[in-house]
mmCIF file of the N, C-alpha and C atoms, coordinates in Angstrom:
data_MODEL
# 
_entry.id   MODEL 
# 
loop_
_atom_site.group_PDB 
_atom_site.id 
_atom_site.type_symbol 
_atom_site.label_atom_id 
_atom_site.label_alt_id 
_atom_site.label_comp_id 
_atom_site.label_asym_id 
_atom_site.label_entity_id 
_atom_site.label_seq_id 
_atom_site.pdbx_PDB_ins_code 
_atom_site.Cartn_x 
_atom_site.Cartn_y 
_atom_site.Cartn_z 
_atom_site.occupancy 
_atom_site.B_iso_or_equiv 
_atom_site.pdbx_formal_charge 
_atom_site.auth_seq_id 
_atom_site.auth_comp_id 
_atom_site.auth_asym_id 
_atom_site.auth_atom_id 
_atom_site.pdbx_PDB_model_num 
ATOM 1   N N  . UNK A 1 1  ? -86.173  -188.095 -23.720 1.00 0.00 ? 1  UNK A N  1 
ATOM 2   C CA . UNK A 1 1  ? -87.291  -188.589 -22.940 1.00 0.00 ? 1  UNK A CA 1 
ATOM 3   C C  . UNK A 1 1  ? -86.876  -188.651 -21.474 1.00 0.00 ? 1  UNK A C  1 
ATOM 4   N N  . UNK A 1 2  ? -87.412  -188.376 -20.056 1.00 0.00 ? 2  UNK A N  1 
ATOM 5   C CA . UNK A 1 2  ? -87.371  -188.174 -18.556 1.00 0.00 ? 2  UNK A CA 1 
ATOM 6   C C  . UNK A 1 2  ? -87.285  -189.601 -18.181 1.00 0.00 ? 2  UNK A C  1 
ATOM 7   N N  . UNK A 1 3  ? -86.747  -189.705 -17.568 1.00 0.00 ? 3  UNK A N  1 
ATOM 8   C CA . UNK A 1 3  ? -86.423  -190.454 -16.690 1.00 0.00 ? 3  UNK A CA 1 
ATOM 9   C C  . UNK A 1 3  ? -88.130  -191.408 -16.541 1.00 0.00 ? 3  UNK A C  1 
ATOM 10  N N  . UNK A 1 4  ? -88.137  -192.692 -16.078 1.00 0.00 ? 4  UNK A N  1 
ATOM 11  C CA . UNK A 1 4  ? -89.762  -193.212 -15.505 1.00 0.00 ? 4  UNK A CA 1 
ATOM 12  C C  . UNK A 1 4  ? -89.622  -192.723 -14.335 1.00 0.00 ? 4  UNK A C  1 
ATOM 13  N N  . UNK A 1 5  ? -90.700  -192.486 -13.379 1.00 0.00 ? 5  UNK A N  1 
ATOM 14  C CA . UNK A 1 5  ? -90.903  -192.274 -12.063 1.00 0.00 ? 5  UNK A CA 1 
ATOM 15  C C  . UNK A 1 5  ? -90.637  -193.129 -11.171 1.00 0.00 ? 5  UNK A C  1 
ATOM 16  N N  . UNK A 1 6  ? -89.937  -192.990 -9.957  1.00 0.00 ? 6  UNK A N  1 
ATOM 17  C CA . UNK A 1 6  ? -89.733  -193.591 -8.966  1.00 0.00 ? 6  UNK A CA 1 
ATOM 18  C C  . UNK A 1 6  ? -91.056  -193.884 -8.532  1.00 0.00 ? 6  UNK A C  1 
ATOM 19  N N  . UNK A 1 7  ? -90.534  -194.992 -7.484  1.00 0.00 ? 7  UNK A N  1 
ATOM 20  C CA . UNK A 1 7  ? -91.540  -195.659 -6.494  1.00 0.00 ? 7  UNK A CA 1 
ATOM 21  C C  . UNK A 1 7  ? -92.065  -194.953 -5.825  1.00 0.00 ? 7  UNK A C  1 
ATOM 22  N N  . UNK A 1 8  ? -91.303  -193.395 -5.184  1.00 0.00 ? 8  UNK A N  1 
ATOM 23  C CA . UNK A 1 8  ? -91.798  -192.492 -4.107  1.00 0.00 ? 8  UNK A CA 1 
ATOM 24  C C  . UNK A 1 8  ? -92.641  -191.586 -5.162  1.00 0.00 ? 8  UNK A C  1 
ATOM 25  N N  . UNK A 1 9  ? -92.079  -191.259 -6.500  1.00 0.00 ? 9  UNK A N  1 
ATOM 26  C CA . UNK A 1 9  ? -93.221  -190.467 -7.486  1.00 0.00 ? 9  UNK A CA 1 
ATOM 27  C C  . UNK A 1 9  ? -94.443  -191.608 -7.614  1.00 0.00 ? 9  UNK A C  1 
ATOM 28  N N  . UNK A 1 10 ? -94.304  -192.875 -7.803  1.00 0.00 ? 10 UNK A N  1 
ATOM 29  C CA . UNK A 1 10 ? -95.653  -192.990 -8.558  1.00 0.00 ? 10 UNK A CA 1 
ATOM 30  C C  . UNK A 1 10 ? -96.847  -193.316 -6.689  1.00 0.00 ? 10 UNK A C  1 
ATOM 31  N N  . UNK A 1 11 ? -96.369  -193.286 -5.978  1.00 0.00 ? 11 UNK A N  1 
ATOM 32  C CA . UNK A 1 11 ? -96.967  -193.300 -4.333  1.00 0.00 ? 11 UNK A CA 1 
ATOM 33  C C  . UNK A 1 11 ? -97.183  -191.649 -4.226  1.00 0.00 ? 11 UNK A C  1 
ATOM 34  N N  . UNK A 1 12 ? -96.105  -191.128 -4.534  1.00 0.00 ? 12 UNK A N  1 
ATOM 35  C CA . UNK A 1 12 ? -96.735  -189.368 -4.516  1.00 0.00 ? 12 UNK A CA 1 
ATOM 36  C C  . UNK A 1 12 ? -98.037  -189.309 -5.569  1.00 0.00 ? 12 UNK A C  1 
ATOM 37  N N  . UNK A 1 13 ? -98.171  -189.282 -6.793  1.00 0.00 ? 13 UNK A N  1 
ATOM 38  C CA . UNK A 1 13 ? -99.040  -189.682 -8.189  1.00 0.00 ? 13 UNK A CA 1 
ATOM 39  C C  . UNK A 1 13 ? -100.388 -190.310 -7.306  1.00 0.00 ? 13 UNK A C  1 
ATOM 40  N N  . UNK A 1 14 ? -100.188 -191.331 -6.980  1.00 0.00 ? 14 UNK A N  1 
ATOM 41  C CA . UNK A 1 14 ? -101.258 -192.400 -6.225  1.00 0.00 ? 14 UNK A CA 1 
ATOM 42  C C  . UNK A 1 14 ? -102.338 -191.327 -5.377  1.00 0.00 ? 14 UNK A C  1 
ATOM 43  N N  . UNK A 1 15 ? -101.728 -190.759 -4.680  1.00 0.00 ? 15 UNK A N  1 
ATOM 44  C CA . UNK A 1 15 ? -102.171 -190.307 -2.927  1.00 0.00 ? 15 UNK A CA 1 
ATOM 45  C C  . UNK A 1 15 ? -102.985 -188.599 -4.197  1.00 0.00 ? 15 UNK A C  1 
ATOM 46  N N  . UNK A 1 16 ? -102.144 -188.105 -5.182  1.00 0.00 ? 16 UNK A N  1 
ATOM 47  C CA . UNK A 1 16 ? -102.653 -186.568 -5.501  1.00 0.00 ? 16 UNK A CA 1 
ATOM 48  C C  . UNK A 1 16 ? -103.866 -187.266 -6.367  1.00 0.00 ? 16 UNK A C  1 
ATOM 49  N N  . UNK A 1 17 ? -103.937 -188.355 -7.176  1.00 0.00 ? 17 UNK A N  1 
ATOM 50  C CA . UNK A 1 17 ? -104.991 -188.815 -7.575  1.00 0.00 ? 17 UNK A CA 1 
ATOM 51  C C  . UNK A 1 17 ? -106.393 -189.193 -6.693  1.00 0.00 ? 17 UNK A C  1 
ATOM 52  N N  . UNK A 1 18 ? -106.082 -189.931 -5.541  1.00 0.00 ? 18 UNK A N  1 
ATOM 53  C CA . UNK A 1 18 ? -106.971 -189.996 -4.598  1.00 0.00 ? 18 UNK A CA 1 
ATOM 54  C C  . UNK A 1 18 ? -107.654 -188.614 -4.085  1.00 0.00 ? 18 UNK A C  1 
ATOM 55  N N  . UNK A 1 19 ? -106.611 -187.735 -3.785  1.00 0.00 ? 19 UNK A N  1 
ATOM 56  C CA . UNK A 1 19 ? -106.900 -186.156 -3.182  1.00 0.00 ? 19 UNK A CA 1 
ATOM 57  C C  . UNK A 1 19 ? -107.763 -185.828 -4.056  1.00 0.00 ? 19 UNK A C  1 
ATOM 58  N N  . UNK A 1 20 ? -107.543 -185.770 -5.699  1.00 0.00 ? 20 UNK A N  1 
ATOM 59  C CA . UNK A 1 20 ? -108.358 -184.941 -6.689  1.00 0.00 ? 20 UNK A CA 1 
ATOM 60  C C  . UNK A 1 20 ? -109.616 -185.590 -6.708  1.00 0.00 ? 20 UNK A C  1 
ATOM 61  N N  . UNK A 1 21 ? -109.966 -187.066 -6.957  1.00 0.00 ? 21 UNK A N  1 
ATOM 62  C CA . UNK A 1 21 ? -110.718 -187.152 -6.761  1.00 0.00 ? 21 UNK A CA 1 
ATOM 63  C C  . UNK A 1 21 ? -111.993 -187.086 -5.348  1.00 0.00 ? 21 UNK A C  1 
ATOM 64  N N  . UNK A 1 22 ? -111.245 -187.349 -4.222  1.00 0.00 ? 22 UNK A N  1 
ATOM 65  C CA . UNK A 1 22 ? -112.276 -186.557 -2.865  1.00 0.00 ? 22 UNK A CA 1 
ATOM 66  C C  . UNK A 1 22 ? -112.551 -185.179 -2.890  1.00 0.00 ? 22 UNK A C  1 
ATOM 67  N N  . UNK A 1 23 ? -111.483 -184.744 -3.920  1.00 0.00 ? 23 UNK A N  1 
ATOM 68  C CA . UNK A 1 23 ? -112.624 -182.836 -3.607  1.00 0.00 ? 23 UNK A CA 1 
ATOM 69  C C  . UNK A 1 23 ? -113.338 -182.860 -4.904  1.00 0.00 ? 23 UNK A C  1 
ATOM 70  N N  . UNK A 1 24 ? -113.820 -184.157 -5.449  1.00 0.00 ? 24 UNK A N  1 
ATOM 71  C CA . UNK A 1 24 ? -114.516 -183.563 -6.431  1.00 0.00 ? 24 UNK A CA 1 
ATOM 72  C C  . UNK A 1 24 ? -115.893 -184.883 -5.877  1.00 0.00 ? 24 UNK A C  1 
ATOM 73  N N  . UNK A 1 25 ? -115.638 -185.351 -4.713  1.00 0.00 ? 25 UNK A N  1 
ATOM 74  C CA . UNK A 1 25 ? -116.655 -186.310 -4.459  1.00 0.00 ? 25 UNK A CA 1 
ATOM 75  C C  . UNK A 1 25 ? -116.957 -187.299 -4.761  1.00 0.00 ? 25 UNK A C  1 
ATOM 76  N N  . UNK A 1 26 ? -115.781 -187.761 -5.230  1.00 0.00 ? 26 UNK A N  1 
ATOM 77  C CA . UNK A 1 26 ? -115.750 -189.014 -6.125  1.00 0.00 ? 26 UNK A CA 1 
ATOM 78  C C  . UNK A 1 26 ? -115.859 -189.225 -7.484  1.00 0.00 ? 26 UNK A C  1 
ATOM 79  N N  . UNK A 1 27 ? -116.956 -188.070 -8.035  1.00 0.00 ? 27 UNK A N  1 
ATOM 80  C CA . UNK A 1 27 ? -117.436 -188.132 -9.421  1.00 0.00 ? 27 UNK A CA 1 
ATOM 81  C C  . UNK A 1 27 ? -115.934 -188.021 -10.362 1.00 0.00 ? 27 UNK A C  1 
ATOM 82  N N  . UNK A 1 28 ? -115.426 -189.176 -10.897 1.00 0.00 ? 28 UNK A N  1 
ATOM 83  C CA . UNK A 1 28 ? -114.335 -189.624 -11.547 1.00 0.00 ? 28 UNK A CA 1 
ATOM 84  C C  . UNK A 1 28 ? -114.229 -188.507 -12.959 1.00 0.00 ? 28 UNK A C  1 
ATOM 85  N N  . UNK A 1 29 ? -115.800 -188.143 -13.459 1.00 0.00 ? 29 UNK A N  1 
ATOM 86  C CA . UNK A 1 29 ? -115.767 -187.115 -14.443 1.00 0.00 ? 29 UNK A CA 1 
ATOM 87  C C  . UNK A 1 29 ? -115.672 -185.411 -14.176 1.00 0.00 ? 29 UNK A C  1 
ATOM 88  N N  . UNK A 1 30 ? -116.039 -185.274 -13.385 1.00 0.00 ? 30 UNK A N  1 
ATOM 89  C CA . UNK A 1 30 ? -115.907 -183.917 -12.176 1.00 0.00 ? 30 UNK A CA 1 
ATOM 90  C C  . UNK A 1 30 ? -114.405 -183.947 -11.923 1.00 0.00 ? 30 UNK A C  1 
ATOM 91  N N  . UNK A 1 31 ? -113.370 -184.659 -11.449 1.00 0.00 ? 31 UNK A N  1 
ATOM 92  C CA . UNK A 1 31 ? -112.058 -184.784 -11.363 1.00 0.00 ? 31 UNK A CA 1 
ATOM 93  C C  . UNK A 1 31 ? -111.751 -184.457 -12.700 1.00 0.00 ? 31 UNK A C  1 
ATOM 94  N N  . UNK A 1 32 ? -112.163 -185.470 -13.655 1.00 0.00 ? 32 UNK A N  1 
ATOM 95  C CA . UNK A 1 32 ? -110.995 -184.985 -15.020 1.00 0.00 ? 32 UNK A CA 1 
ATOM 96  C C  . UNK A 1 32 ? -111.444 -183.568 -15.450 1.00 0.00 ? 32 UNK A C  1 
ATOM 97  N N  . UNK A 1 33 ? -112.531 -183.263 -15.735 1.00 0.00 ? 33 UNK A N  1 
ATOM 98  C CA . UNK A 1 33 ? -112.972 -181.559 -16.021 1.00 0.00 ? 33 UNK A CA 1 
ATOM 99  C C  . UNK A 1 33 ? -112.182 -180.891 -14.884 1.00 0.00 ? 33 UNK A C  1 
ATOM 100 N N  . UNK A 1 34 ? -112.239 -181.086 -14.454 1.00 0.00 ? 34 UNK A N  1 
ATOM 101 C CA . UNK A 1 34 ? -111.353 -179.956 -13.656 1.00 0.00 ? 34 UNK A CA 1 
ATOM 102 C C  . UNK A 1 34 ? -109.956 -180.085 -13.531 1.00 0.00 ? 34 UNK A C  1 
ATOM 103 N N  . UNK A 1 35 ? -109.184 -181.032 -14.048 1.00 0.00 ? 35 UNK A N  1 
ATOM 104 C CA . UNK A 1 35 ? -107.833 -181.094 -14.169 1.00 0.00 ? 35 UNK A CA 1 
ATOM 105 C C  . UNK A 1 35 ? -107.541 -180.785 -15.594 1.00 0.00 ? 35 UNK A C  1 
ATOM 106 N N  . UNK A 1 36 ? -108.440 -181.322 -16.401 1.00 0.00 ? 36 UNK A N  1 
ATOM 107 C CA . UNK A 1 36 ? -108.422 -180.505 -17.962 1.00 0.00 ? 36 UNK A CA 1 
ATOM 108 C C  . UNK A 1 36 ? -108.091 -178.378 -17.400 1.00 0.00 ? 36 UNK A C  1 
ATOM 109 N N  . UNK A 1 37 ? -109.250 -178.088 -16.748 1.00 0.00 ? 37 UNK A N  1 
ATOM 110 C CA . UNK A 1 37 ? -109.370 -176.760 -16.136 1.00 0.00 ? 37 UNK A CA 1 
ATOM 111 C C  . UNK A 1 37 ? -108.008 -176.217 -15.888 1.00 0.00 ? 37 UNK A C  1 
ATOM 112 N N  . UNK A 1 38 ? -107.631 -176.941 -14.912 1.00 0.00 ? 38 UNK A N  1 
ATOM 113 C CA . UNK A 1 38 ? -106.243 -176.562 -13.939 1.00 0.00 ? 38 UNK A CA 1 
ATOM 114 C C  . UNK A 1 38 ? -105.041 -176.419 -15.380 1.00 0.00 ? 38 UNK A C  1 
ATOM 115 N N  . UNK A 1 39 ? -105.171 -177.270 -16.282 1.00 0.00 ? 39 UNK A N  1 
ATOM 116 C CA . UNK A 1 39 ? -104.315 -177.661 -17.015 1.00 0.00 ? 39 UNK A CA 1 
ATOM 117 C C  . UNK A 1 39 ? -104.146 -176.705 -17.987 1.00 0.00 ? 39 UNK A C  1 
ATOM 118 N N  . UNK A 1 40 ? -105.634 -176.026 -18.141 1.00 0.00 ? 40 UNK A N  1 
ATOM 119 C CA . UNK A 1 40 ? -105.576 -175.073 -19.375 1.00 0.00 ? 40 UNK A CA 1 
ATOM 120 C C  . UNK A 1 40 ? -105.284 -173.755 -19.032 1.00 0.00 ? 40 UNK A C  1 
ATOM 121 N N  . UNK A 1 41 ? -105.568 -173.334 -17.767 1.00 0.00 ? 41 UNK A N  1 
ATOM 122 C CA . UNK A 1 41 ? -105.495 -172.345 -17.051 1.00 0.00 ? 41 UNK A CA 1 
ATOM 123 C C  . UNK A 1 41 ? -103.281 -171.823 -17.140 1.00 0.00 ? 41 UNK A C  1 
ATOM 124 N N  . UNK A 1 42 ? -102.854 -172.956 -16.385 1.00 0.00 ? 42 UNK A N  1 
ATOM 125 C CA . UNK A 1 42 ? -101.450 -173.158 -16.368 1.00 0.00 ? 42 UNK A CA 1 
ATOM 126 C C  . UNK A 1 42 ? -101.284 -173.076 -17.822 1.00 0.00 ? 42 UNK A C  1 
ATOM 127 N N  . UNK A 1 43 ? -101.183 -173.631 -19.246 1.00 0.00 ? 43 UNK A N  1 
ATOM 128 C CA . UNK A 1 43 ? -100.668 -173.207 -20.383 1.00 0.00 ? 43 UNK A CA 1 
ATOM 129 C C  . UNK A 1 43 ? -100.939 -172.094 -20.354 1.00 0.00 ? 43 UNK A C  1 
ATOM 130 N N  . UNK A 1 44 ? -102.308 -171.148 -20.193 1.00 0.00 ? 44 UNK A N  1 
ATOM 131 C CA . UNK A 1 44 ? -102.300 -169.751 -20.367 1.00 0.00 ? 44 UNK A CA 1 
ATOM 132 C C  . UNK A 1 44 ? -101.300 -168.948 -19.745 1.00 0.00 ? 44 UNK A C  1 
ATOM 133 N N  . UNK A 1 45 ? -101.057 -169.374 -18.760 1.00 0.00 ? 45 UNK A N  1 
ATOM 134 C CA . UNK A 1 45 ? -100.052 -168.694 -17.616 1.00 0.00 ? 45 UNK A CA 1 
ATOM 135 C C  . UNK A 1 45 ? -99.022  -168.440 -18.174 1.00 0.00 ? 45 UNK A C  1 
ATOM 136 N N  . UNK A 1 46 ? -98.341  -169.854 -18.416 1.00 0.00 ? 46 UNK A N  1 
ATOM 137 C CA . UNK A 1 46 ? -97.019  -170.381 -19.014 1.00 0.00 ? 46 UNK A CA 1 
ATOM 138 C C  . UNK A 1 46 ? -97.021  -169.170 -20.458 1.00 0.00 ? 46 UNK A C  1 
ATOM 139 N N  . UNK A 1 47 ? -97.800  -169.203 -21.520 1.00 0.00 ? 47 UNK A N  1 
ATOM 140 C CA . UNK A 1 47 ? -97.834  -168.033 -22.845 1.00 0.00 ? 47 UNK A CA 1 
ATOM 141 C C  . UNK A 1 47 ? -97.869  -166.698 -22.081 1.00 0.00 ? 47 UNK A C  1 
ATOM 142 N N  . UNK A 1 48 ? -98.555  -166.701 -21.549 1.00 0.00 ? 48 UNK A N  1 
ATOM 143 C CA . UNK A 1 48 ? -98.116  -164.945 -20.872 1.00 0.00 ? 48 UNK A CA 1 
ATOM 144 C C  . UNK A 1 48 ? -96.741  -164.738 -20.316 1.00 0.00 ? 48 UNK A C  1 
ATOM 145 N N  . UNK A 1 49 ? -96.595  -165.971 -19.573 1.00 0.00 ? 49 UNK A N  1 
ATOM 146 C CA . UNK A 1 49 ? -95.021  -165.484 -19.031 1.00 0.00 ? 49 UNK A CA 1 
ATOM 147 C C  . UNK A 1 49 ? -93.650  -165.826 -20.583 1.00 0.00 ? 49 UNK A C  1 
ATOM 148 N N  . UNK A 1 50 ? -94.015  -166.426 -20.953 1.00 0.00 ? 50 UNK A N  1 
ATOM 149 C CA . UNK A 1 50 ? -93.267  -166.382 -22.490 1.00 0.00 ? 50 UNK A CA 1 
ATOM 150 C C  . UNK A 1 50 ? -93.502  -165.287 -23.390 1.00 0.00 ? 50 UNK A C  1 
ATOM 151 N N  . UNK A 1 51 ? -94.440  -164.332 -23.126 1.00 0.00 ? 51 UNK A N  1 
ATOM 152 C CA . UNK A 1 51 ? -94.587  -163.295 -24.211 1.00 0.00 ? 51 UNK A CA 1 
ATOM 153 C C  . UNK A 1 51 ? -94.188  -161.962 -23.174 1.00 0.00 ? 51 UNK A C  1 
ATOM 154 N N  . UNK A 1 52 ? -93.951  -162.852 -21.905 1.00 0.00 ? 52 UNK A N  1 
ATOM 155 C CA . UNK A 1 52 ? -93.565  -161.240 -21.501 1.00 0.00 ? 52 UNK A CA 1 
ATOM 156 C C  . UNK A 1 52 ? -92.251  -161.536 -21.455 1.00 0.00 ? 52 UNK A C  1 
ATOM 157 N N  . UNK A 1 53 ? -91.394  -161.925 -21.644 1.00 0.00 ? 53 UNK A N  1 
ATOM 158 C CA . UNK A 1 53 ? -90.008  -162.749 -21.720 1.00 0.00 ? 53 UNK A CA 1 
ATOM 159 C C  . UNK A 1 53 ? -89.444  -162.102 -22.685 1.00 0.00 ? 53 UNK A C  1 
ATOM 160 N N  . UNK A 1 54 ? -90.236  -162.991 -23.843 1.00 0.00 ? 54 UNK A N  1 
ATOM 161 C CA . UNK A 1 54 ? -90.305  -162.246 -25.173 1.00 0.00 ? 54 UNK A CA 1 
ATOM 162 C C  . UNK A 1 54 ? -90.059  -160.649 -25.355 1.00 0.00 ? 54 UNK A C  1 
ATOM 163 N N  . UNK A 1 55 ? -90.938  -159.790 -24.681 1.00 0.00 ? 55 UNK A N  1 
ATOM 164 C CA . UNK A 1 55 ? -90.605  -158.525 -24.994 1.00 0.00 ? 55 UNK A CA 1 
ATOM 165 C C  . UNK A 1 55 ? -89.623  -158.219 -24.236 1.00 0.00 ? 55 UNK A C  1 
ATOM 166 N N  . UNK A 1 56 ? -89.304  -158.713 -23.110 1.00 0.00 ? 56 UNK A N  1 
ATOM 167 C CA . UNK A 1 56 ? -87.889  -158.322 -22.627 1.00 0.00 ? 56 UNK A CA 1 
ATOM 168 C C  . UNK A 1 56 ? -88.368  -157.929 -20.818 1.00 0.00 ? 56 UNK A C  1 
ATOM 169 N N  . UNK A 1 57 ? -89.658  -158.102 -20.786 1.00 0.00 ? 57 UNK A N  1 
ATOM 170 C CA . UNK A 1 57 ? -89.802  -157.710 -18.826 1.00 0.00 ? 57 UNK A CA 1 
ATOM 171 C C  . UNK A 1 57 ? -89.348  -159.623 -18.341 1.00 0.00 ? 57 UNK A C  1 
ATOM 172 N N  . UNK A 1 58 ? -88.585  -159.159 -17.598 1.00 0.00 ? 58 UNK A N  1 
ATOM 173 C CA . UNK A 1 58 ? -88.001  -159.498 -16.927 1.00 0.00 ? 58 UNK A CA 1 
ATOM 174 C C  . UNK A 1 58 ? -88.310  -160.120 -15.206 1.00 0.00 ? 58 UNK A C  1 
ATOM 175 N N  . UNK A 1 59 ? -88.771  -160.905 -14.884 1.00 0.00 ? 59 UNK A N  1 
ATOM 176 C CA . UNK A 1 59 ? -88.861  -160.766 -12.950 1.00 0.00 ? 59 UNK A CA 1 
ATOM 177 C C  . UNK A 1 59 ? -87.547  -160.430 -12.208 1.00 0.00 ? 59 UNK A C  1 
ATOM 178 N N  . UNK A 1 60 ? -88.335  -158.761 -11.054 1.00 0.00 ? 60 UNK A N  1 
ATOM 179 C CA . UNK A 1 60 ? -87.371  -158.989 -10.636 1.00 0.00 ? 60 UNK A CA 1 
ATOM 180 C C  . UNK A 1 60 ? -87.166  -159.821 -9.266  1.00 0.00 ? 60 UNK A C  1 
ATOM 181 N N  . UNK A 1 61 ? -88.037  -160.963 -9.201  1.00 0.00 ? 61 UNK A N  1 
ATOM 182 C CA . UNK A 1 61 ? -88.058  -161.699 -8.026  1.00 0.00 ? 61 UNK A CA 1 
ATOM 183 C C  . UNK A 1 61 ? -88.751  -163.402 -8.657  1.00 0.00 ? 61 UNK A C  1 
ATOM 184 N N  . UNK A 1 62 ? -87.825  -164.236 -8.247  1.00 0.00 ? 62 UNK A N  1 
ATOM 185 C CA . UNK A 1 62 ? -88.689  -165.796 -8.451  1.00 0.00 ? 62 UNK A CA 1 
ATOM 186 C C  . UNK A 1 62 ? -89.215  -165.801 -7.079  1.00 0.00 ? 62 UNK A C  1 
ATOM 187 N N  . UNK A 1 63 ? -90.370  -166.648 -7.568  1.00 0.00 ? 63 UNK A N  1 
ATOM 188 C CA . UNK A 1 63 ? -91.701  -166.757 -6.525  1.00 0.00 ? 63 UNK A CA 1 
ATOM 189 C C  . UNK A 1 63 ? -91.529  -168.453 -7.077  1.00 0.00 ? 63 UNK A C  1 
ATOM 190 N N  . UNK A 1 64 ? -91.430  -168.843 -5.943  1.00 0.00 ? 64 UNK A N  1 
ATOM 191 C CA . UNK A 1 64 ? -91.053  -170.666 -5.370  1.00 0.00 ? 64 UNK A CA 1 
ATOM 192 C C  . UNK A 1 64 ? -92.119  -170.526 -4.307  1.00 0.00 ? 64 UNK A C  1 
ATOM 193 N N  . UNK A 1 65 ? -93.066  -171.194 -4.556  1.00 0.00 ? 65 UNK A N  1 
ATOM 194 C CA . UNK A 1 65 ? -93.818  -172.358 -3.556  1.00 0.00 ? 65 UNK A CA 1 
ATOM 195 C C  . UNK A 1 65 ? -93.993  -173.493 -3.557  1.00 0.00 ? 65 UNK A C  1 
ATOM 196 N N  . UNK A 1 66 ? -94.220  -174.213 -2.714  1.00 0.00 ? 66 UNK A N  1 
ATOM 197 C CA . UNK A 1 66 ? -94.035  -175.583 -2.478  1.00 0.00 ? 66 UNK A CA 1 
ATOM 198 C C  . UNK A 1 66 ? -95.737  -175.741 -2.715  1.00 0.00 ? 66 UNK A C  1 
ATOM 199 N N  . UNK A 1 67 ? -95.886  -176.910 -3.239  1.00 0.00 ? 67 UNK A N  1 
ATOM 200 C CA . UNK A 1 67 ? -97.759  -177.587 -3.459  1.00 0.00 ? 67 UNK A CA 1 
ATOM 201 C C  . UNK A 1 67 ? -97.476  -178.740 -2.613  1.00 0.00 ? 67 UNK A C  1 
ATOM 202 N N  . UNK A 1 68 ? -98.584  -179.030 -2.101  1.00 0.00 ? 68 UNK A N  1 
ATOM 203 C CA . UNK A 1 68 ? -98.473  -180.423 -1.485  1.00 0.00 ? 68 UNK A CA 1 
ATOM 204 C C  . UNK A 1 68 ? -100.396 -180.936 -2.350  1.00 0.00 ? 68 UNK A C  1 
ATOM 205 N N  . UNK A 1 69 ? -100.855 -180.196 -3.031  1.00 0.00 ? 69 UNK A N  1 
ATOM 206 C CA . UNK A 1 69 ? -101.985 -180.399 -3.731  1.00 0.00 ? 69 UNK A CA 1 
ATOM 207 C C  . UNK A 1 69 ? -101.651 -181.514 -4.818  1.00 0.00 ? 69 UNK A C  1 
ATOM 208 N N  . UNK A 1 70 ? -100.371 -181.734 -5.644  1.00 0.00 ? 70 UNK A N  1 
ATOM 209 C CA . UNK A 1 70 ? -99.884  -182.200 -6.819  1.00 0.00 ? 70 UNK A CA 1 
ATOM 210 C C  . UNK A 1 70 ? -99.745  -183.692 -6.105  1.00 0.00 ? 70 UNK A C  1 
# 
């Protein structure tokens, strides 16, 4: 089991919760549908990049970006 979150994670947590909900206008149910969205989208991602693993392709480059959205 991870570690609990620091004080600076759950103030980071705090501020991306506030963010999600102003681009969705407040509507508290509009936020969670769309983080359900974001969420399901990323597992799909995550199985494609495991089945291409799986067969053996390979990256030949990691792609690192920084979010300040999270």
């Amino acid at each position: 089991m991870s570690a609990p979150p620091s004080l600076s994670d759950n103030s980071r947590y705090e501020q991306a919760c506030d963010q999600a909900i102003a681009m969705c206008d407040g509507n508290l149910r509009s936020t969670i549908k769309a983080l359900i969205m974001a969420n399901e989208y990323l597992e799909a991602e995550l199985e494609e990049l495991q089945a291409a693993i799986s067969a053996g392709c390979v990256p030949t480059q990691t792609l690192r970006t920084s979010s300040t959205a999270a």
